[in-house]
Every structure is written in structure tokens, then in C-alpha cells.
C-alpha positions as CSV (number, residue, x, y, z in Angstrom):
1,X,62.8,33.0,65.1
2,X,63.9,32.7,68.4
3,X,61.5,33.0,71.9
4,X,62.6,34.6,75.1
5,X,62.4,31.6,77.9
6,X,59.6,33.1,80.3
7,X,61.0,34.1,83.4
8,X,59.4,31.1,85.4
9,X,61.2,28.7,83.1
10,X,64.3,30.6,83.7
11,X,64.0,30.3,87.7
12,X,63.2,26.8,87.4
13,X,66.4,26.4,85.6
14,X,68.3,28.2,88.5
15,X,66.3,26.3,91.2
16,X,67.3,23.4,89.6
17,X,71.3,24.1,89.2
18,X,70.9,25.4,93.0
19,X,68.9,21.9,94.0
20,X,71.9,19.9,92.3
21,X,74.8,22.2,93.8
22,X,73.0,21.5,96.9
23,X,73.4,17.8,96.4
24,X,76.7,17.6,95.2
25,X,78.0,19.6,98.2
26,X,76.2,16.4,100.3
27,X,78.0,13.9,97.8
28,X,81.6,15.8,99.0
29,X,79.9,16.1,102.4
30,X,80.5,12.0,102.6
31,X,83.1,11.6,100.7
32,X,85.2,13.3,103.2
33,X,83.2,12.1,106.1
34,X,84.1,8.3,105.0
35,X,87.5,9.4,104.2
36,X,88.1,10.8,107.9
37,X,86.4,8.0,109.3
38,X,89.2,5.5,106.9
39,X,92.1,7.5,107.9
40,X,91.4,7.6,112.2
41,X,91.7,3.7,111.3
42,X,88.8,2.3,112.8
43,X,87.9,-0.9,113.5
44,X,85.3,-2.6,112.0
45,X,82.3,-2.4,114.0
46,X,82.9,1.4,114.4
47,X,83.7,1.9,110.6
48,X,80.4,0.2,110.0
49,X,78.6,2.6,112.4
50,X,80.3,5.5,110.7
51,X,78.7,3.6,107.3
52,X,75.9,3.3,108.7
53,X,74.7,7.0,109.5
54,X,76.5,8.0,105.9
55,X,74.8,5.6,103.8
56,X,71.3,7.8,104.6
57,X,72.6,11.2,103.8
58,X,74.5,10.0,100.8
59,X,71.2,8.8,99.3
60,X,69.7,12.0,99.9
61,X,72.2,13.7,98.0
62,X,72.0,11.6,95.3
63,X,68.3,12.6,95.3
64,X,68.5,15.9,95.5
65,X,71.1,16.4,92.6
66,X,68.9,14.1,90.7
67,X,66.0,16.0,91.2
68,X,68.3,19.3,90.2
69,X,69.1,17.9,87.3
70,X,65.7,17.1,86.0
71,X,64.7,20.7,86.9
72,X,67.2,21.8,84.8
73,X,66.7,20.3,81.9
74,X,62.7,20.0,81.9
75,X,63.4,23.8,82.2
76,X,65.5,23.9,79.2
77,X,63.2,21.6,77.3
78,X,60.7,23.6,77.9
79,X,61.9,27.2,77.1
């Protein structure tokens, strides 16, 4: 016999997929930000600058789709 997921488990599942979208957008966010940054050929203490202020956000992301993830599937575990 099969359960209807309750409808919090349901929006935790959507939260989720919308925390992780919102993450991967960041992760394309710096990909294209270091990618700009490669192709104005910079040199390297301004490439490193660029780096610097990327590395921050890019961990974020990774966060964030993490966490979407785990949303996702605790709420799929669980309904």
C-alpha cells in the first residue's frame, strides 16, 4: 500500500530543488566570472584579486546546493 507524502514533506522537497537551483546558478555565476576575468588576460596580481573575491562566493554555492540536496532527499526519505 502506498502513502500520500504529507504536504510539508512535499514542500521540503521543492525547497530543497529550489535551494540547490539557487546554488548551481552561483556555481555558473563563477564559472563565467573566472572565465571573463581569464579572457581580459590579466596579469597576475589582478587575476589573483579576481580569485580572490570568487573563491568566497563559490564556496557558498557549493553550500547552498549541498544543503539543497540534502533537503531533497531527507524529504524523499522521509515520505
Amino acid at each position: 500500500m502506498e502513502q500520500d507524502a504529507s504536504p510539508a514533506l512535499d514542500a521540503l522537497i521543492w525547497a530543497g530543488t529550489a535551494v540547490s537551483l539557487l546554488g548551481l546558478l552561483g556555481l555558473i555565476y563563477c564559472i563565467i566570472r573566472v572565465s571573463r576575468a581569464k579572457k581580459a588576460g590579466l596579469n597576475d596580481e589582478e587575476m589573483r584579486d579576481v580569485l580572490k573575491k570568487v573563491v568566497p562566493l563559490n564556496m557558498g554555492a557549493l553550500f547552498c546546493s549541498v544543503i539543497g540536496l540534502m533537503m531533497v532527499i531527507v524529504g524523499i526519505f522521509l515520505a
